[in-house]
C-alpha positions as CSV (number, residue, x, y, z in Angstrom):
1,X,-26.9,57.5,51.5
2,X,-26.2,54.0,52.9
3,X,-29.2,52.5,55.4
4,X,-28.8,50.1,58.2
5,X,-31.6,48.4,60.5
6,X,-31.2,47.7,64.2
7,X,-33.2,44.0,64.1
8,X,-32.9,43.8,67.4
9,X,-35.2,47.3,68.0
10,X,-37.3,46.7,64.9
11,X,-41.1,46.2,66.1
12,X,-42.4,44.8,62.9
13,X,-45.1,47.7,62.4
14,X,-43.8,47.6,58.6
15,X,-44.6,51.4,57.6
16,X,-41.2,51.5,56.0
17,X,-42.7,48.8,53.9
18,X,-45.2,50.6,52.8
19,X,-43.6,53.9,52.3
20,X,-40.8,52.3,50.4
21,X,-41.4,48.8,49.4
22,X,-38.0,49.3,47.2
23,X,-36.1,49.2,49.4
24,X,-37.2,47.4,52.8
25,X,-38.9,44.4,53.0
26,X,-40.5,42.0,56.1
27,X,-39.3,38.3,56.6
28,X,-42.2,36.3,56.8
29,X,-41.9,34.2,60.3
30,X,-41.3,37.5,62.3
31,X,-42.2,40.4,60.5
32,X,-38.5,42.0,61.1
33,X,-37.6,44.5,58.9
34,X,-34.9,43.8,56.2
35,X,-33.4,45.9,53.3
36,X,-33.5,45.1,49.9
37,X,-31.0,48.3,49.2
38,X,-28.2,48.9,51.6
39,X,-27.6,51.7,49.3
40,X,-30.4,53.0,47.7
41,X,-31.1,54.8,44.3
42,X,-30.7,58.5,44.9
43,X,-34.7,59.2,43.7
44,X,-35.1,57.3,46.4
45,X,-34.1,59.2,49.2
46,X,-36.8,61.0,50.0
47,X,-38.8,58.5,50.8
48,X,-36.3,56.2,53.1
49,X,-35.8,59.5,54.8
50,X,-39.8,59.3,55.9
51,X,-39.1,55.8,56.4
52,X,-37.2,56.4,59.0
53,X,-39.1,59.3,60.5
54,X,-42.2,57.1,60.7
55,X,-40.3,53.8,62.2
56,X,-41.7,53.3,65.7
57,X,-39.0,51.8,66.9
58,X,-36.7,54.1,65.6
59,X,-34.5,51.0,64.0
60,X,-33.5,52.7,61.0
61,X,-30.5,54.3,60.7
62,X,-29.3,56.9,57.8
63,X,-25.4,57.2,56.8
64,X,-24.9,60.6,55.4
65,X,-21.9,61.2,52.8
């Protein structure tokens, strides 16, 4: 699974953060989303999946195999 973010629709709410703090991360002077792991570890899946469910702004973006 590869992720993208849409920084242009990203709110800053940061539950992605929270939810999976291995693989997004917030810059500090806007709180915009950004990833640490375009293509994250497989055990994480699950969790950028909920990530992504729970984004507000619906600014993240799954890429399926």
């Amino acid at each position: 699974m590869r992720i993208a973010v849409d920084e242009a629709k990203c709110c800053g709410a940061g539950p992605c953060v929270l939810i999976a703090p291995d693989v997004f991360d917030q810059r500090d002077e806007d709180g915009i989303v950004v990833l640490l792991a375009e293509t994250p570890a497989p055990a994480l899946n699950a969790a950028v999946r909920e990530a992504a469910a729970v984004c507000p702004a619906a600014a993240i973006h799954l890429v399926e195999p």
